[in-house]
C-alpha positions in Angstrom: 254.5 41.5 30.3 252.8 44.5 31.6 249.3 43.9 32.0 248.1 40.1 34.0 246.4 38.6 31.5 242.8 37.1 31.7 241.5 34.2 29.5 237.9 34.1 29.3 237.9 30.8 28.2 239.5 27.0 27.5 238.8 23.5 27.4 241.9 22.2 29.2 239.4 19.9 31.1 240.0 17.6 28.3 243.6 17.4 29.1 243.1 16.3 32.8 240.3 14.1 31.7 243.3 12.2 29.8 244.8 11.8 33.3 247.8 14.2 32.2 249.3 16.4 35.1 249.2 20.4 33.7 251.9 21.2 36.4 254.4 20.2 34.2 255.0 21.0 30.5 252.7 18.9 28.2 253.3 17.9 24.7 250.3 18.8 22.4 248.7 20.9 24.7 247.8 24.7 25.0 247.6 25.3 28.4 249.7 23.7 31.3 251.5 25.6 34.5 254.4 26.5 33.0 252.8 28.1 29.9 249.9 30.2 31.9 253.0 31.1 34.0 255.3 32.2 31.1 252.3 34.3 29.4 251.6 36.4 32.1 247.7 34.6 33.1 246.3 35.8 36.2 243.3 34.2 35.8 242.2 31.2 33.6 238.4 30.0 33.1 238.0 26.4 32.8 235.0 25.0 31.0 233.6 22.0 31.9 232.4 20.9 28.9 229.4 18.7 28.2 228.7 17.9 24.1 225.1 18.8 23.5 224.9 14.7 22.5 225.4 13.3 25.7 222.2 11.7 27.1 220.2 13.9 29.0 220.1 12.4 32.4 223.7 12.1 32.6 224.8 15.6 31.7 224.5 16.9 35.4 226.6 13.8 36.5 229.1 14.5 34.1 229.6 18.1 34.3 230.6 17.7 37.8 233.0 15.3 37.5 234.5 17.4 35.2 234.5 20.1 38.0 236.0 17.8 40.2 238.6 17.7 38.3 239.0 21.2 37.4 239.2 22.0 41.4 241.6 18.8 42.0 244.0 20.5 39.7 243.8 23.9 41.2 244.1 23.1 44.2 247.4 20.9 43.1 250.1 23.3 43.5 250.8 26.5 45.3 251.0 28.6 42.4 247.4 27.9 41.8 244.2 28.8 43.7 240.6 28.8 42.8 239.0 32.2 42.6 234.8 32.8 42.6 234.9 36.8 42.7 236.5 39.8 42.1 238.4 40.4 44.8 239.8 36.9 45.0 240.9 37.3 41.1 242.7 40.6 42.4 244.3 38.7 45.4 245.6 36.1 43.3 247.4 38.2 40.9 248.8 40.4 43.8 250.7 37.0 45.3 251.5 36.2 41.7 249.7 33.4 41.3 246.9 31.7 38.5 243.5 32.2 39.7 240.9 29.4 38.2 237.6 29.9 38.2 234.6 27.4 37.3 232.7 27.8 34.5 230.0 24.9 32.9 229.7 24.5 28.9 226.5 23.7 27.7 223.2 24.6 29.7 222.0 20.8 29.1 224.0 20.0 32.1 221.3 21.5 34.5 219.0 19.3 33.1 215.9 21.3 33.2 216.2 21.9 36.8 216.7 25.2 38.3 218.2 23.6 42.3 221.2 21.6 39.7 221.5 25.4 38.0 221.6 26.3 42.0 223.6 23.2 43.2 226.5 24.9 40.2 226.5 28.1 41.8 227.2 26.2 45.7 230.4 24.7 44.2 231.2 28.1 43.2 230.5 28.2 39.5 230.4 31.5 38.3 230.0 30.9 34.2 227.6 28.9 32.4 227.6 28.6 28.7 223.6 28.8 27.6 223.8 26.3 24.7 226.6 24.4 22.5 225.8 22.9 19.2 222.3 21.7 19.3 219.0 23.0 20.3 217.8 22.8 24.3 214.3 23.0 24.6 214.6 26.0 26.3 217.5 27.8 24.3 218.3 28.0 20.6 221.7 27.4 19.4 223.3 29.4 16.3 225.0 26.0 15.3 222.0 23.9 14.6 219.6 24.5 11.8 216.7 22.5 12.9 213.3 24.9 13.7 213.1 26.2 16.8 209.9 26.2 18.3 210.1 27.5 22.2 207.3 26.9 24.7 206.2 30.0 25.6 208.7 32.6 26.2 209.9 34.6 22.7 212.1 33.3 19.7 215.4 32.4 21.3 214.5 31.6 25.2 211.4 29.3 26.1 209.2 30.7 29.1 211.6 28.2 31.0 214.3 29.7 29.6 213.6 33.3 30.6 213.0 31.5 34.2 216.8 30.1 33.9 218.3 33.6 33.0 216.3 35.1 35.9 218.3 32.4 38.3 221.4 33.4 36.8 221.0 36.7 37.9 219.8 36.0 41.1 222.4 33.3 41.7 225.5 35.1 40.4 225.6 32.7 37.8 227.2 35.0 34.0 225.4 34.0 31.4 227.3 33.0 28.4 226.1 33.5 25.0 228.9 32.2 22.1 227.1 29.4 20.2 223.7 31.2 21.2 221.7 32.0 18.3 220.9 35.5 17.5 217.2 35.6 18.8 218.8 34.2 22.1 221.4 36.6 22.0 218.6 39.0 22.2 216.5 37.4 24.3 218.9 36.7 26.9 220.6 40.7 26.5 216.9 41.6 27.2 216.2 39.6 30.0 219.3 39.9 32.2 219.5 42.9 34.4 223.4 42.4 34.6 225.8 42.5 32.2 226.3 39.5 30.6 229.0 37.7 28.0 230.3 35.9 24.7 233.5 34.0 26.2 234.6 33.0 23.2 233.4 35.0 20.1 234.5 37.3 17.4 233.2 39.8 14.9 231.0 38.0 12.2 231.7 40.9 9.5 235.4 40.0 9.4 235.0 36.0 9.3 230.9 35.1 8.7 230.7 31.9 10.8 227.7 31.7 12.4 229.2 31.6 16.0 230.4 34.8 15.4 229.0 38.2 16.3 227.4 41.0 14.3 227.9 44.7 14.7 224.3 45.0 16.3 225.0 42.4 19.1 228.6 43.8 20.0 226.7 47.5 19.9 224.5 45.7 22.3 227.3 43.9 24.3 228.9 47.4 24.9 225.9 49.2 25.6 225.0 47.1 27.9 228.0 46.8 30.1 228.6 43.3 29.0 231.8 42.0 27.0 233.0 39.2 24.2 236.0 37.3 24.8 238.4 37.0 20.7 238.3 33.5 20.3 241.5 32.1 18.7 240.2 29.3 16.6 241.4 30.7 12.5 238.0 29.3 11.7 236.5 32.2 13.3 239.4 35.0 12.9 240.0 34.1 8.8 237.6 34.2 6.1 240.0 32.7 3.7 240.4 30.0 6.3 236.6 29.7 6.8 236.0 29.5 3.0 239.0 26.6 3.1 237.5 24.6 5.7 233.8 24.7 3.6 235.8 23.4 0.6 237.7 20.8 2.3 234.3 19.5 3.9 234.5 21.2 7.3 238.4 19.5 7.9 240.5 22.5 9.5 243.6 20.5 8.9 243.3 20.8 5.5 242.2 24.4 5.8 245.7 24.9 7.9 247.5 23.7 5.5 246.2 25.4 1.9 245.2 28.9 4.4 248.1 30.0 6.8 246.4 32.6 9.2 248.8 35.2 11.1 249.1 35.8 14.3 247.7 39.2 13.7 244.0 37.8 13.2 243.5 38.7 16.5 244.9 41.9 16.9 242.1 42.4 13.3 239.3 41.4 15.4 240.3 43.6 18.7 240.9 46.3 16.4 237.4 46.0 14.7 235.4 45.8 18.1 237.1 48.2 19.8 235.9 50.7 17.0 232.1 49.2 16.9 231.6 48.4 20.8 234.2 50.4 22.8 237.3 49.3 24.2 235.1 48.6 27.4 233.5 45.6 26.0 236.5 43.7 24.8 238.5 40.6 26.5 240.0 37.7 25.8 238.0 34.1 25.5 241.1 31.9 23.6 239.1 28.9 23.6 242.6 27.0 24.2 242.6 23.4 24.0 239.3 23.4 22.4 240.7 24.1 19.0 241.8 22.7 16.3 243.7 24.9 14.1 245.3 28.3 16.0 247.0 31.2 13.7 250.5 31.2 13.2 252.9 31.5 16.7 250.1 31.0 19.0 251.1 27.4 20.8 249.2 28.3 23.6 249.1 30.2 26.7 252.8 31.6 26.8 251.6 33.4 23.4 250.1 36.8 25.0 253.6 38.8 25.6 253.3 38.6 21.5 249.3 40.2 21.7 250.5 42.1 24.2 253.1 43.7 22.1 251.2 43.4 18.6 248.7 45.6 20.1 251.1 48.6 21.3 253.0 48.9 17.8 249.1 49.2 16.5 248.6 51.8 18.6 246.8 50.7 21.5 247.3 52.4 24.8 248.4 50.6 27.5 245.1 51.7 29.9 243.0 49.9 26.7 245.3 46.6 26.8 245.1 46.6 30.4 241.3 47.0 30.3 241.5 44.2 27.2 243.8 41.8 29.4 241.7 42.0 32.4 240.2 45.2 33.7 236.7 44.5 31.7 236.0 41.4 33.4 236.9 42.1 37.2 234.6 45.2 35.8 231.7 42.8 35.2 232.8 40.3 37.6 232.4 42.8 40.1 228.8 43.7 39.2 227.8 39.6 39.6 228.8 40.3 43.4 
């Protein structure tokens, strides 16, 4: 491996919610030590996930539990160490080790209060995910197709909402917008006077599921200084597959079986924002352990020597991987402060 990579992105929480250590090599898994270690990662975002269906006043609760957990396991061996900036991420790779960093899954969590959005930020959260499959009051969700009808504010954010972005920025607090809907995607792009991301995303005119992003947003994301992370999930990398799992009534094991999807999705959807948004606005979000069906060869983190080499034989130079693997997000990372 040549370039440290950078994973915008998993739900490995999951895993140590099960009570299984991730030092070791774990069966069924995408991401333990030992794979992060063998891929090259120099930084891995945990999510800490909250479904949108949990009940309300016990979102907050949960989501830090789940960020107990998160820092219990980074803190767990030598070759890890929990990064909140920058220059941290830069100091771990140096010494060779995984960086993880905080991130929170679902807006929900901060249950319409802007001191839990601040008490995130005090643990050292640095990511929040606006909205996951169902509408908040304040933020619209491209998965749900219930009527949005925002107090105040415009079509995506509520006037609350706007507020929430505003303490983003003020915090240092990212905001993350895969599974926003597009008039929060605009919204949010609008409101934010820093950069801001889609973790976990790819290009809507090569697979049209609604999580994914249209030319106009990545144009935006690039012109903005912002970034999307290519989500790994062949729902969102295959059409075929997509058009599969509809058929087979929304079951991506079926899909996998009757639509094999190549490795080389990816490298398609790289590729294809690269030449919309500029290779400034493109990272990786793999959405590991968070996934039900990845492309062919990609068991989990020990897969990006494979990108990494996928993506010279198409061309790529190796100051555009580097900037793909990791140089775009210490980029914006380092405009959050």
């Amino acid at each position: 491996m040549a370039h440290t990579v950078i994973d915008l992105h998993c739900d490995s929480v999951a895993t140590l919610v099960k009570g299984k250590d991730l030092r070791q090599t774990v069966q069924g898994v995408h991401v333990d030590l030992p794979r992060l270690k063998a891929g090259g990662v120099g930084l891995q975002v945990f999510a800490a996930y909250v479904s949108s269906y949990t009940d309300y006043d016990k979102a907050f609760r949960l989501a830090n539990e789940k960020l107990d957990l998160i820092q219990a396991f980074a803190a767990s061996d030598e070759q890890l160490t929990l990064v909140e900036t920058a220059a941290d991420t830069r100091a771990a790779m140096t010494a060779g080790k995984t960086g993880i960093m905080l991130s929170v899954e679902n807006g929900l969590t901060i249950e319409d209060s802007l001191d839990k959005l601040a008490a995130f930020r005090r643990r050292k959260v640095r990511i929040m995910t606006l909205v996951h499959f169902r509408h908040l009051p304040w933020a619209a969700s491209s998965n749900d197709t219930r009527p949005f009808a925002p107090e105040g504010g415009s079509r995506g954010l509520s006037r609350f909402g706007e507020q929430v972005i505003d303490a983003m920025n003020e915090l240092g607090i990212i905001p993350d917008l895969s599974h926003a809907s597009e008039s929060t995607f605009w919204d949010v792009v609008r409101r934010s006077k820093k950069p801001v991301i889609a973790s976990h995303s790819c290009a809507h005119r090569l697979c049209a599921v609604s999580r994914n992003l249209k030319d106009d947003q990545l144009k935006a994301l690039g012109d903005s200084g912002g970034l999307v992370g290519v989500n790994f999930f062949s729902l969102f990398l295959s059409e075929a597959f997509r058009l599969s799992y509809e058929e087979n009534e929304h079951s991506a094991t079926a899909a996998a079986a009757s639509v094999p999807v190549p490795m080389s999705t990816i490298a398609d959807h790289i590729d294809y924002m690269v030449n919309i948004a500029g290779e400034d606005c493109i990272a990786l979000g793999s959405d590991f352990d968070g996934i039900p069906a990845a492309p062919e060869g990609v068991g989990g983190s020990d897969f990006y020597p494979f990108l990494e080499a996928e993506l010279r034989n198409r061309g790529h130079s190796e100051s555009r991987i580097g900037k793909i693997f990791n140089g775009n997000f210490l980029r914006v990372l380092e405009q959050w402060g």
